[in-house]
C-alpha positions in Angstrom: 27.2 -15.7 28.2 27.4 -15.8 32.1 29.3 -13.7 33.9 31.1 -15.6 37.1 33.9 -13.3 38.2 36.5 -10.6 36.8 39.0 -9.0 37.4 41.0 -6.4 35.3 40.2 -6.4 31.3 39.2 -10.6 32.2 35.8 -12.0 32.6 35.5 -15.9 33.8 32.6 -17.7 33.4 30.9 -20.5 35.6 32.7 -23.0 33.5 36.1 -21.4 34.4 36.6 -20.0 30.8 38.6 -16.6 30.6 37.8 -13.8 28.3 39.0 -10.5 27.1 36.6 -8.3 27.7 35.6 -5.4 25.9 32.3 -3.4 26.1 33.6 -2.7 30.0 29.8 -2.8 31.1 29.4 0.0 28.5 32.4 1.9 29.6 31.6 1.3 33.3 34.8 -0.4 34.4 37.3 1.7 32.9 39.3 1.2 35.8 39.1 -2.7 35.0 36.9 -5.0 37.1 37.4 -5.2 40.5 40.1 -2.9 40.9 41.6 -3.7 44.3 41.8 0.1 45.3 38.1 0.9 44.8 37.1 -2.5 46.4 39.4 -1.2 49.5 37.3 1.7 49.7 34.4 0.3 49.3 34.8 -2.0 52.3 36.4 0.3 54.5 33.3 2.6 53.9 30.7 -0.3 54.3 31.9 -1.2 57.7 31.2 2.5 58.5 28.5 3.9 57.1 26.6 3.4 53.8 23.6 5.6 54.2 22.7 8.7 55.6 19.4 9.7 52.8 19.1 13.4 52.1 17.5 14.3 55.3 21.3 14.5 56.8 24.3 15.0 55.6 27.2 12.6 55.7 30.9 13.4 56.5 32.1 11.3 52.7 30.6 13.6 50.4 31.8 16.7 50.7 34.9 15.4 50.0 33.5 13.9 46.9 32.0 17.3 45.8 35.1 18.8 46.1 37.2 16.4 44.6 34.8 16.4 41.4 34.3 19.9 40.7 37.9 20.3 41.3 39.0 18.2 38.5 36.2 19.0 36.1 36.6 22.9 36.7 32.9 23.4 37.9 31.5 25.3 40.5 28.7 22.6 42.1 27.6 19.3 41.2 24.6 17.4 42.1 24.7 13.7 43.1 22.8 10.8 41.4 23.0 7.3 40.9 22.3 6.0 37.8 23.5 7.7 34.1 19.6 8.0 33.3 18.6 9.8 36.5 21.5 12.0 35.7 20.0 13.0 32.5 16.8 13.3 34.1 18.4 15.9 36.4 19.9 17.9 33.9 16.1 18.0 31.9 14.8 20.0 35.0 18.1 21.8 35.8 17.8 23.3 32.1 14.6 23.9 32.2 14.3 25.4 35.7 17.1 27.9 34.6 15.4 28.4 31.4 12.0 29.8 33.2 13.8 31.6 36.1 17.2 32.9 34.1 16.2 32.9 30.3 12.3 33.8 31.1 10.9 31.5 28.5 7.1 31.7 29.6 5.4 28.8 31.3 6.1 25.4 30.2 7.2 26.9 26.7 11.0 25.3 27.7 12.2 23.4 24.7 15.4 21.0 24.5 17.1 20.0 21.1 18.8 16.4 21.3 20.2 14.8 18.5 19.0 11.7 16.5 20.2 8.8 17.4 20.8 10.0 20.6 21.2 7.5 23.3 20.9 8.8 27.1 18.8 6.0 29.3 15.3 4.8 28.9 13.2 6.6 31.5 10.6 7.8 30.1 11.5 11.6 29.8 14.7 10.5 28.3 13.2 8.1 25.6 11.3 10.9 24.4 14.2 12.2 23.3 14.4 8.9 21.1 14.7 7.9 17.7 14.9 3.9 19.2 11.5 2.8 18.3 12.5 -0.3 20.8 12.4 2.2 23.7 9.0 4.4 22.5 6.7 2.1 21.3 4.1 1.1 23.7 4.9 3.5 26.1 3.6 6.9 25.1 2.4 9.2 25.5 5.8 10.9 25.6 6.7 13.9 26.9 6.6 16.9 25.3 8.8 19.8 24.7 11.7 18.4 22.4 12.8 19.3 19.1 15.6 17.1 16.6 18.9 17.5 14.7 21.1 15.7 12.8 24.4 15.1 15.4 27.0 16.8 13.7 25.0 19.0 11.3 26.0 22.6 12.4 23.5 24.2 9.9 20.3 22.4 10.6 21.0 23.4 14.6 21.9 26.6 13.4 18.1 26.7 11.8 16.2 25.4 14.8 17.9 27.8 17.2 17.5 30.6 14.8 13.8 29.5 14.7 12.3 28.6 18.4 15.7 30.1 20.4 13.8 32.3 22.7 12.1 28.8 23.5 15.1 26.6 24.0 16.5 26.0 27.3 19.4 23.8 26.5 21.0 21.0 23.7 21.8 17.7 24.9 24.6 16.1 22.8 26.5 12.9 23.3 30.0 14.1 22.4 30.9 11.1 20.5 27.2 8.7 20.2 28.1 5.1 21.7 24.9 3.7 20.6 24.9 4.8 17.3 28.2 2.7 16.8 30.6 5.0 18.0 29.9 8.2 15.8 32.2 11.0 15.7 30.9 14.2 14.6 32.9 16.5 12.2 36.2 18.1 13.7 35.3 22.2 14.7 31.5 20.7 15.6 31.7 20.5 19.2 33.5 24.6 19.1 30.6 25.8 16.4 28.1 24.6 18.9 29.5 26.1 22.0 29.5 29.5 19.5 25.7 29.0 18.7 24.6 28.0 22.3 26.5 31.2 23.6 24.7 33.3 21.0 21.7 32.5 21.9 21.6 32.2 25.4 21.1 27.8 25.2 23.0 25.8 27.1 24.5 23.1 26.1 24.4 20.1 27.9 27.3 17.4 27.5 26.1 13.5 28.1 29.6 12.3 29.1 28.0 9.3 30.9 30.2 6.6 28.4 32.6 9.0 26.8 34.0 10.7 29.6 36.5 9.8 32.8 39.2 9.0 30.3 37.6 6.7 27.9 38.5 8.5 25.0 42.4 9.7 25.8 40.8 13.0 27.3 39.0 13.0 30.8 36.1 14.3 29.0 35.4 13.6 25.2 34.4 17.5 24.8 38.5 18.1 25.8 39.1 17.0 22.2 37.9 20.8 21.2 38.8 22.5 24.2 35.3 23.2 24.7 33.7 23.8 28.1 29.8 22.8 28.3 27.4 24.7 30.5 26.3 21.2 31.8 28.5 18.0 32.4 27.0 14.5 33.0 29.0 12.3 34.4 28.2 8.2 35.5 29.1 4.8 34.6 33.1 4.9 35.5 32.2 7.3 38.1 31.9 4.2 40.1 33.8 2.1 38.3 31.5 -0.8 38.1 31.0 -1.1 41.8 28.5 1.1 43.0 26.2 3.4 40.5 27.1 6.7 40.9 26.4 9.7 38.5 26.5 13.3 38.7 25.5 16.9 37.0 28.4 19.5 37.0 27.7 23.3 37.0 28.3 26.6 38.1 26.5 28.3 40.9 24.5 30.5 38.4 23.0 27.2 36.7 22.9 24.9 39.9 21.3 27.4 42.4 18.1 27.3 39.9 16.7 24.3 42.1 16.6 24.8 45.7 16.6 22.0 48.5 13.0 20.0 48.1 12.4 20.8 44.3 15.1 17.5 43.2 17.1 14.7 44.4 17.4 11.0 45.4 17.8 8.9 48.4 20.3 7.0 47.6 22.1 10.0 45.5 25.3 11.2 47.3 25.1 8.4 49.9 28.7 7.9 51.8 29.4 4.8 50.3 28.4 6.1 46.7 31.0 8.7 47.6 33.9 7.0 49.1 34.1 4.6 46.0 33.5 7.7 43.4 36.7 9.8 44.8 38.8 6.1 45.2 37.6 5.7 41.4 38.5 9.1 39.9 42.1 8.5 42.1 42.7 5.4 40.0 42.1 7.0 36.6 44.9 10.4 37.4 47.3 7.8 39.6 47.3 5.0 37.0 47.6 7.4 34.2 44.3 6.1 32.5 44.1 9.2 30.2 47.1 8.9 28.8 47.3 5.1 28.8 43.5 5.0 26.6 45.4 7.7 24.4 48.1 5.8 23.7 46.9 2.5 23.7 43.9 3.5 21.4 45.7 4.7 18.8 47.8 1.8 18.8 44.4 -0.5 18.5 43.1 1.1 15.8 46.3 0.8 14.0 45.9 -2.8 14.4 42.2 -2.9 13.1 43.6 -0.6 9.8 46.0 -3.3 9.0 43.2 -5.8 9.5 41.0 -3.3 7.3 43.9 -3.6 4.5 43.4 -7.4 4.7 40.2 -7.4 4.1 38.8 -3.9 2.7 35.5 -5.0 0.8 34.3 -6.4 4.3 35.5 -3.8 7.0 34.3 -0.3 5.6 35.9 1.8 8.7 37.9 1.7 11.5 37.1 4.8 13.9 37.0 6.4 17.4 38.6 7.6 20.0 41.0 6.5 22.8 39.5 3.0 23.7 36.4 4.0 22.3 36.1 2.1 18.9 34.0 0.9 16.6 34.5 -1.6 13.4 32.1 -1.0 10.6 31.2 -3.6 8.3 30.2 -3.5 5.0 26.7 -5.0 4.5 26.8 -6.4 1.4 30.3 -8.6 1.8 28.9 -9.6 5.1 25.1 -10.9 4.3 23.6 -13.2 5.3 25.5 -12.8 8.6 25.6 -9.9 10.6 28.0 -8.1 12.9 26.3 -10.3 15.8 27.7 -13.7 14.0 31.1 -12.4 14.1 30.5 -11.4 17.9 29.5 -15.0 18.4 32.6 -16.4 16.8 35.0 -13.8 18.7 33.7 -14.6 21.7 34.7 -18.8 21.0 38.1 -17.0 20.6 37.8 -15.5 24.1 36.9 -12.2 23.0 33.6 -10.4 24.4 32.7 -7.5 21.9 28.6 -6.2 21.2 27.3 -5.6 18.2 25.6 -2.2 17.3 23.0 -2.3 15.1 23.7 -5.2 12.1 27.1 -4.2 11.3 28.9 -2.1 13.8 31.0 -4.6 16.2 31.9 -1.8 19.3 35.3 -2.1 21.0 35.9 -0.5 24.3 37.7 -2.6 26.7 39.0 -1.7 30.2 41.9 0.7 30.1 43.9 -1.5 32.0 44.3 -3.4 29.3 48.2 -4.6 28.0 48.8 -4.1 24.4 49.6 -7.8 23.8 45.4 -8.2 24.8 44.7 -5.4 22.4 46.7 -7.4 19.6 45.1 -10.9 20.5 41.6 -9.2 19.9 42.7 -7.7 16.4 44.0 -11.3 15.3 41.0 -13.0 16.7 39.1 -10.4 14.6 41.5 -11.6 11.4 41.0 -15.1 12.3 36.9 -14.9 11.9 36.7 -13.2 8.9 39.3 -15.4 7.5 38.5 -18.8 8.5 35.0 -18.3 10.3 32.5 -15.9 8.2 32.6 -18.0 4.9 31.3 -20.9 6.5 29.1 -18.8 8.4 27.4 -17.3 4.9 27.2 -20.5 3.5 25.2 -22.1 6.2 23.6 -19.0 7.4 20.0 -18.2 5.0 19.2 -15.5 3.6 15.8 -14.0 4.1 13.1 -14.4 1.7 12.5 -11.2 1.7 14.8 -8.0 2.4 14.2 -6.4 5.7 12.5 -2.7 5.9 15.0 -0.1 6.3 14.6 0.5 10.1 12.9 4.1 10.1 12.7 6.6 13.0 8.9 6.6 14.5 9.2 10.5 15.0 11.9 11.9 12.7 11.4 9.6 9.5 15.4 9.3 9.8 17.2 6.1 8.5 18.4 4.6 11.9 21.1 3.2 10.7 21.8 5.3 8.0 
């Protein structure tokens, strides 16, 4: 599939063919592609000024610093570019704090992440991996990271119990994307602010896909009223024109680095900036919360019905907002897999990704009408109805079943 132009939920290829997207560049374009307002700014700013580097500061992002921390309730934030490099910065922000606030001895810091965790694919953030597609043939990781099962309140409650004099912070996607879209256990997100204010951990929120309205709340973590010690924000931060990402803090986390010890040339640039603010005004004056709130629910009422029509195939319907995911049962599916039915939703102008073998992830723009919403949920009926038979009967089985895909580092079923 090429990509030739969009605009709004709409992607047109080369050929002229329209389609409905949604993956949204993995919850980039929330604001829909090519929003006309963010484009504006991004014009204006390039006939301006689009670099200044570090060495100087420019007159665009103070005004995106403010506007940031302002809406997100934080004292500072530090500017990046890419959702990985945000990570990154939130690694040595932890860990700086940890030596200088918590006085863990010398390069003793240790961060708990969950598994199958998702957060970029630099190399200090793959060793955080249970993808064996991002760690083989690339160690030796780094060091200094310890495991949990996301969503299981006791086995966090052991490691902190166990190395917590040790443990600088817990990295958590609040809902994992990657995974296929797992929700952890309603009253999680509240027992682990409890533990991580126990015992002096803070906890770190990868908000990269989930937050900026994606899942009816600006932040996922708003779902439990919960405030991290550590937001991390990207992806719709620039709404799909310009990467932009960002760490959120107070003063008493943020002031741990000091000008020279972190940062980026490009992070914080004026153009970065000027399309960031013009972004984030999109999302409160269209009413994107809201909207992916309402509209989500409405979705996955669609997919349920679907679910009712054909209930030994589709084994869940779940998410949050526009973040969705359609979980298909193996065994009714083989020998085709959830990337089959992609394939066949996208020859009914519907773009969706597969996750894993059978998770199909649904997270379009959320400007997105409900008519486009219900044209994806019938194009969804129409493949398993008329398209997956003929699929299994032409597709072949394997001659021999597949190994269960097992975690290089955990032993954990990665699919499981």
């Amino acid at each position: 599939m090429v990509f030739s132009k969009g605009e709004g939920s709409h992607i047109v290829d080369p050929e002229g063919n329209r389609y409905i997207d949604f993956l949204s560049a993995y919850s980039a374009v929330n604001q829909g592609h090519c929003h006309r307002k963010v484009l504006r700014a991004l014009i204006e700013q390039a006939e301006r000024l689009t670099l200044s580097s570090r060495a100087f500061y420019n007159d665009k992002f103070p005004i995106f610093a403010e506007y940031l921390t302002s809406m997100f309730g934080y004292d500072m934030m530090l500017p990046m570019n890419t959702g990985a490099e945000g990570v990154e910065t939130a690694i040595k922000l932890a860990r700086k704090w940890g030596y200088e606030k918590k006085k863990i001895p010398k390069n003793e810091a240790l961060l708990v992440s969950c598994c199958g965790c998702f957060h970029g694919r630099t190399l200090g953030v793959i060793s955080m991996s249970c993808d064996n597609d991002a760690t083989r043939g690339f160690g030796p990781l780094v060091p200094g990271h310890l495991k949990v099962d996301f969503g299981d309140i006791d086995g966090l409650k052991k490691i902190f119990e166990e190395h917590g004099d040790h443990i600088c912070g817990f990295l958590f996607e609040p809902i994992q994307g990657e995974a296929g879209v797992v929700i952890p256990p309603d009253g999680y997100l509240k027992a682990v602010r409890d533990l991580c204010s126990k015992h002096n951990i803070l906890m770190i929120a990868d908000e990269i896909q989930t937050g900026i309205a994606r899942t009816g709340r600006m932040l996922a973590c708003d779902w439990e009223g919960i405030r991290p010690d550590m937001v991390i924000l990207g992806k719709a931060l620039g709404a799909g024109v310009v990467p932009v990402s960002a760490v959120l803090a107070d003063k008493d986390i943020m002031l741990c680095i000091r000008p020279g010890e972190h940062g980026s040339t490009f992070g914080g640039n004026p153009l970065a900036s000027a399309v960031a603010v013009a972004s984030l005004k999109v999302v409160r004056d269209e009413g994107l919360v809201e909207r992916a709130a309402k509209l989500g629910q409405e979705f996955r009422d669609q997919l349920q019905k679907v679910q009712q029509k054909f209930p030994q195939i589709i084994r869940e319907v779940r998410g949050r907002g526009l973040l969705n995911a359609v979980d298909l049962n193996n065994e009714a599916l083989s020998p085709a897999s959830a990337y089959d039915i992609c394939i066949k939703l996208k020859e009914r102008g519907i773009l969706a990704k597969p996750t894993h073998d059978t998770i199909i992830r649904l997270a379009p723009p959320l400007s997105i009408s409900s008519e486009e919403l219900a044209e994806a949920s019938k194009a969804l009926s129409d493949v398993l109805e008329h398209d997956l038979p003929q699929m299994q009967k032409e597709i072949k089985k394997p001659e021999s079943e597949a190994e269960k895909p097992v975690c290089d580092r955990c032993g954990r079923d990665l699919y499981g």
